[in-house]
N, C-alpha and C positions, 0 to 999 in steps of 0.2 A: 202877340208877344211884343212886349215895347223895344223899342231899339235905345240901345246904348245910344250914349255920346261920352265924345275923350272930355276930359279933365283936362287936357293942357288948353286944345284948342275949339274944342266944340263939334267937331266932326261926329256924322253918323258912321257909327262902329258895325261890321257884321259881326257875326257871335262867334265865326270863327278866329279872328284875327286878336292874335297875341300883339301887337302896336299898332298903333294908329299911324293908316299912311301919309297922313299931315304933315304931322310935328313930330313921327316917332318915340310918343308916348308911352310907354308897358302899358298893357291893356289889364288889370285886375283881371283874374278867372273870377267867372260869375259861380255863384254858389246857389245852386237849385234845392230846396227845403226838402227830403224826402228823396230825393234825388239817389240813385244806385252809384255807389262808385267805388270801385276798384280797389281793395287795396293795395298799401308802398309796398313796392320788392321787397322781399328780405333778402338779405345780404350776409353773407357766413362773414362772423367779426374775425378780422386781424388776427386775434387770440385762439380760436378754433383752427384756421386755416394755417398757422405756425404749429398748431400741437399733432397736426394732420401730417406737415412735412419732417416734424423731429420723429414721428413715432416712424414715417416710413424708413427716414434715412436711421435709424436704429435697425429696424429690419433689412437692410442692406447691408448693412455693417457688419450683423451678425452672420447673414449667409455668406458673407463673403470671410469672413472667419471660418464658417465652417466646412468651405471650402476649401482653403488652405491647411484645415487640420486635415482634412480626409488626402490632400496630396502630399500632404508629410506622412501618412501611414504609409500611404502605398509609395512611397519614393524609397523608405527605411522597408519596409516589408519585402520590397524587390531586390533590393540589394545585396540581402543572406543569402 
């Protein structure tokens, strides 16, 4: 396998290293042909994760209404 060298200052790079400890150069990631990689996280958009907290906080809102109807029956129900 050939070994890297930095772009700034010519240093032999190991394949792990994200900068060269020289000159603190970014090290390019090597791109292997063929190669298996990972794919990017997905990530729940902004837009999903707000529809997520209006539908819940709707659902609270409403139990919590219907809990207040039910303690107005029975506060007028006990009263007769």
């Amino acid at each position: 396998m050939d070994m890297e060298t930095c772009a700034g200052c010519g240093t032999t790079l190991a394949p792990t290293w994200k900068f060269c400890v020289r000159c603190g150069l970014a090290v390019p990631e090597v791109q292997v042909p063929g190669a298996i990689r990972p794919d990017a996280p997905v990530y729940a958009s902004h837009r999903t994760r707000n529809r997520a907290l209006l539908i819940g906080g709707i659902g609270i809102f409403l139990i919590g209404i219907a809990l207040l109807v039910v303690a107005f029956v029975m506060f007028t129900s006990s009263s007769h």
